[in-house]
C-alpha positions as CSV (number, residue, x, y, z in Angstrom):
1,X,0.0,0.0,0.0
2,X,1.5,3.3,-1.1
3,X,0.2,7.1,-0.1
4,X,-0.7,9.6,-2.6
5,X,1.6,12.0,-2.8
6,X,1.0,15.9,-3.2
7,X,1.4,15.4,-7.2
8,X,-1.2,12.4,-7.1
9,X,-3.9,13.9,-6.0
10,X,-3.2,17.0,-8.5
11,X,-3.7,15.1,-11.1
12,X,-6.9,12.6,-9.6
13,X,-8.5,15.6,-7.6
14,X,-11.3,16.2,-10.0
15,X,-11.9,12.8,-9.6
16,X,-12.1,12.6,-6.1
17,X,-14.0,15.1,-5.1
18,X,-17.2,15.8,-7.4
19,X,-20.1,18.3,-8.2
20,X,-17.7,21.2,-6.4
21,X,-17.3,24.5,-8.7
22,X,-13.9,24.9,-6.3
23,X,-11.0,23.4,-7.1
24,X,-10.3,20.9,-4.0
25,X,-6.8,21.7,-1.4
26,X,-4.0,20.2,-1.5
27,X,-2.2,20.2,1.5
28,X,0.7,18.2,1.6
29,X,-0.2,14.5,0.2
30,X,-3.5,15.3,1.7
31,X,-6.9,17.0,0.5
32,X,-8.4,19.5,3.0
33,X,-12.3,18.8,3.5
34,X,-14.4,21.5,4.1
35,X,-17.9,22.1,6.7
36,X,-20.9,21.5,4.8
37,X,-24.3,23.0,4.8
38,X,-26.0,20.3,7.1
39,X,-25.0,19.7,11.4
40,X,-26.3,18.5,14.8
41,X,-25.1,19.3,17.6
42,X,-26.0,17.3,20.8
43,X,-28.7,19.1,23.0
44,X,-28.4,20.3,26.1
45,X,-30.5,20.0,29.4
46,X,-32.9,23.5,28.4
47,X,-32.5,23.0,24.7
48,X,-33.9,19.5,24.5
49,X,-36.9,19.8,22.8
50,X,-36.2,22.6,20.1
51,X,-32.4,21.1,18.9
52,X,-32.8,19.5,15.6
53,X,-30.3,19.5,12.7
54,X,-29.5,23.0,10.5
55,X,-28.7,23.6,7.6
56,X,-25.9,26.5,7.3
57,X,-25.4,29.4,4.7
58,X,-22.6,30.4,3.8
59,X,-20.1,31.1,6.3
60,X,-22.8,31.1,8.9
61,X,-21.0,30.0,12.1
62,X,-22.1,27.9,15.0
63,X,-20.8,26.1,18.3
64,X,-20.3,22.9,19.6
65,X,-20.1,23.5,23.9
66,X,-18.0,21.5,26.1
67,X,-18.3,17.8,26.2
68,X,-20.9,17.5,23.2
69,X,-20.8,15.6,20.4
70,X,-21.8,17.3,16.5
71,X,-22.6,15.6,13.5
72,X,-21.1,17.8,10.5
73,X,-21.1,17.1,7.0
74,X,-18.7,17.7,4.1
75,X,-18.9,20.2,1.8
76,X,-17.4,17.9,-0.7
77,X,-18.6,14.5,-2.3
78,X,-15.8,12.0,-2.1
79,X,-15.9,9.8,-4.8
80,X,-13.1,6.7,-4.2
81,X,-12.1,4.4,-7.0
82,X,-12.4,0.7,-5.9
83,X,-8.2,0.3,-6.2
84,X,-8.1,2.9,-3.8
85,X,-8.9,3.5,0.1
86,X,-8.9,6.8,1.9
87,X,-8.3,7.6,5.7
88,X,-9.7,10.8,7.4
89,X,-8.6,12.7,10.1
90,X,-9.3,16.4,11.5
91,X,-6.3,19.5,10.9
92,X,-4.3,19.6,13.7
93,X,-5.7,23.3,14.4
94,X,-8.6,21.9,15.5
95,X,-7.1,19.2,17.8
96,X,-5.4,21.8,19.9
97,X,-8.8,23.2,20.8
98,X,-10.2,19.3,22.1
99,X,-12.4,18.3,19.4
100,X,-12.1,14.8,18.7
101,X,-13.1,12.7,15.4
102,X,-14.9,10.3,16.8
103,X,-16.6,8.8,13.5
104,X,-14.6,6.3,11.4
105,X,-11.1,6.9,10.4
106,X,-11.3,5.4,6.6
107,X,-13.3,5.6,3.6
108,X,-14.0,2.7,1.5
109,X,-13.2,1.7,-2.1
110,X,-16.4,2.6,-4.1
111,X,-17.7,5.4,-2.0
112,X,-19.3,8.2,-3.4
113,X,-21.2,10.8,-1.4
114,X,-20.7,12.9,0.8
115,X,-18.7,12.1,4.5
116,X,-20.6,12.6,7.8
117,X,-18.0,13.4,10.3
118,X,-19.0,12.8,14.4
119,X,-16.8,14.8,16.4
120,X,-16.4,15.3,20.0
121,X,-15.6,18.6,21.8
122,X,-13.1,17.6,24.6
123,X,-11.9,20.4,26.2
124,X,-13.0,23.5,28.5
125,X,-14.2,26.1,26.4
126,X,-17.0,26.0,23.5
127,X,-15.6,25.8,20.0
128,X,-17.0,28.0,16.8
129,X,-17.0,26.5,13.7
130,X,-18.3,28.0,10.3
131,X,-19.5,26.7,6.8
132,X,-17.0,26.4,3.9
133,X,-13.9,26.1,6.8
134,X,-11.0,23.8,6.2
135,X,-11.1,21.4,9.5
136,X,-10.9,18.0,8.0
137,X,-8.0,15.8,6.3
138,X,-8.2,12.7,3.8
139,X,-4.8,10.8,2.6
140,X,-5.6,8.4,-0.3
141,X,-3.4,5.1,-0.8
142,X,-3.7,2.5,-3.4
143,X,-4.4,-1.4,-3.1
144,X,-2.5,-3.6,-4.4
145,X,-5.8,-5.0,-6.7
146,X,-9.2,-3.4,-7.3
147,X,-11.0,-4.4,-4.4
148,X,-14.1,-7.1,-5.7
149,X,-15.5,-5.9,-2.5
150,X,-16.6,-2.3,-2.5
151,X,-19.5,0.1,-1.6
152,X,-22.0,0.2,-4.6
153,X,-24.8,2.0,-2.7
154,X,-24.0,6.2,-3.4
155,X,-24.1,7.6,0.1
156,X,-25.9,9.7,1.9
157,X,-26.0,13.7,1.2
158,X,-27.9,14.4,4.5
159,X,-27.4,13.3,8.4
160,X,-29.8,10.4,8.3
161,X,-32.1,10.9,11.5
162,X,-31.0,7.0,12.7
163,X,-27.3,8.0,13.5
164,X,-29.0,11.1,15.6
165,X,-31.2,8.9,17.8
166,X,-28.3,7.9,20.2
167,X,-27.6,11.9,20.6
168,X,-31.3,13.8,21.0
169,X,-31.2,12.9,24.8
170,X,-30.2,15.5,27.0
171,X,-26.6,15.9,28.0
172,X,-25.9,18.1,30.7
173,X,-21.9,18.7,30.9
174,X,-19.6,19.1,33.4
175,X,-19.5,22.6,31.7
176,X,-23.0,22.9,31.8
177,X,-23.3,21.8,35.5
178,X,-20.4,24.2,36.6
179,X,-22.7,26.9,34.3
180,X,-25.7,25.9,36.5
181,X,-23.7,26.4,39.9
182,X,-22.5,29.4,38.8
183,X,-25.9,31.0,38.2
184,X,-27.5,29.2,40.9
185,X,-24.8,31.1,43.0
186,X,-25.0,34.7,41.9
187,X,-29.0,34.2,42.1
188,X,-28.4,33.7,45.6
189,X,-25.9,36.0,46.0
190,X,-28.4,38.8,44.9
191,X,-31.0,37.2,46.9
192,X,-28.5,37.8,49.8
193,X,-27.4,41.5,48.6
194,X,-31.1,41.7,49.0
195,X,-31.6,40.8,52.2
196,X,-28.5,42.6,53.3
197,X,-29.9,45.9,51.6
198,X,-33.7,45.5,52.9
199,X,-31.9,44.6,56.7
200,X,-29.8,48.0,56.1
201,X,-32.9,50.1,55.4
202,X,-34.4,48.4,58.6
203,X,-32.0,49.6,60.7
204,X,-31.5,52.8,59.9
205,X,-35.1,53.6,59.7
206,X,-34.4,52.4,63.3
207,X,-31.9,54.3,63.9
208,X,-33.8,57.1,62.7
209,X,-36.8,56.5,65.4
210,X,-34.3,55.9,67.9
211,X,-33.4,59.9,67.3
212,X,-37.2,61.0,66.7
213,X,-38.2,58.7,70.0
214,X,-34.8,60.4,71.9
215,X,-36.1,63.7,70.9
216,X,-39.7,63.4,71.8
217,X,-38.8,62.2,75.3
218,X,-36.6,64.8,75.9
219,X,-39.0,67.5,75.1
220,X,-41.8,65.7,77.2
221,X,-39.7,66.0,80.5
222,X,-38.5,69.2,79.3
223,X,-42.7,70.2,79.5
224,X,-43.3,68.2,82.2
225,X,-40.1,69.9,84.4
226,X,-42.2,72.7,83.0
227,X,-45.1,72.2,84.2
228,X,-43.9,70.9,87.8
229,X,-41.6,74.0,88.2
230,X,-44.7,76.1,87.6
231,X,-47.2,74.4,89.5
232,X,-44.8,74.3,92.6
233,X,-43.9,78.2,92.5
234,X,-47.2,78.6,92.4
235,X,-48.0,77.2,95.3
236,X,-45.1,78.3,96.8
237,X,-46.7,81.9,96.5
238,X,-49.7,80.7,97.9
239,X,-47.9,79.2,101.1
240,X,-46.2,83.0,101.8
241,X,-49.0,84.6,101.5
């Protein structure tokens, strides 16, 4: 079994990759597969029930969060001649961010259709993605005979809804769950700045009696000394006389 080299798949290109008015990328002995107009991305916990697959236009961007899975399929169709096999991987860009091709690594002699890549988003922080962007790989290699065996059935140009039925449960993340904690906290937080605040205005509306009640009392013994001093001279005049 020998790789195609970068001169190769020059020349066999056009008839590798079909029905694309672009002329496909080389990139090294490898052909650069582009994000197609069709993905899923696996729901989460509040977005169970209204996730479904999209279709993209062009260069419309979307993201796959931590520790979900998306469907995505090529822009291209692959056509491979039944002497040939391919293998598929992801650009190593893409790698360094943690998704993961999870789907098959190799495309059989005969195949013609489109690929449907699963990938898996393995690190911290969500990934955007756009249509028409470079993120996958496929390296061609000859057999040593056409293969007798070999796909005859064209393949599928849309995400068949059977390969999504394992992925419309929901799946809440460990990045959805720290999500969750982290809201749940700052709603109690203000819940707390509320209580704080409402406990504040309490106390200095006591305060505030406090000095209204101080005052009061002060000026009633200051009437009642008044009063007492008054009646008492009085009778004191009454005594010396």
């Amino acid at each position: 079994m020998a790789f195609w080299s970068s001169q190769t798949l020059e020349k066999k290109a056009n008839e590798l990759i079909v029905g694309s008015p672009e002329k496909p990328e080389i990139d090294c002995n490898s052909i650069r597969l582009r994000i197609g107009e069709e993905i899923f991305v696996t729901p989460q916990l509040e977005d169970v029930n209204r996730v479904t697959k999209r279709r993209l236009t062009d260069k419309e961007s979307f993201t796959i969060p931590p520790q979900q899975f998306a469907f995505i399929l090529t822009e291209e169709q692959v056509r491979i001649p039944t002497n040939a096999m391919a293998f598929i991987s992801m650009r190593a860009t893409f790698k360094m961010l943690g998704l993961v091709n999870v789907s098959g690594f190799h495309v059989d002699p005969g195949w013609n259709g489109k690929l449907n890549f699963a990938v898996f988003n393995s690190g911290p922080t969500p990934v955007i993605l756009e249509r028409g962007q470079s993120v996958f790989l496929m390296w061609c290699a000859d057999l040593d005979f056409p293969s007798k065996k070999h796909k005859t059935k064209p393949g599928s140009n849309t995400i068949e809804p059977e390969r999504l039925a394992a992925l419309t449960s929901p799946s809440d993340s460990l990045f959805q769950l720290n999500k969750r904690l982290l809201a749940e906290s700052d709603l109690r937080k203000e819940v707390a700045d509320d209580l704080r605040n409402r406990l504040h205005a309490v106390e200095k509306t006591m305060e505030v009696m406090k000095v209204r009640n101080a005052i009061a009392l002060t000026a009633l013994i200051g009437t009642v000394m008044y009063l007492f001093r008054t009646e008492l001279l009085a009778l004191l005049t009454q005594a010396t006389t």
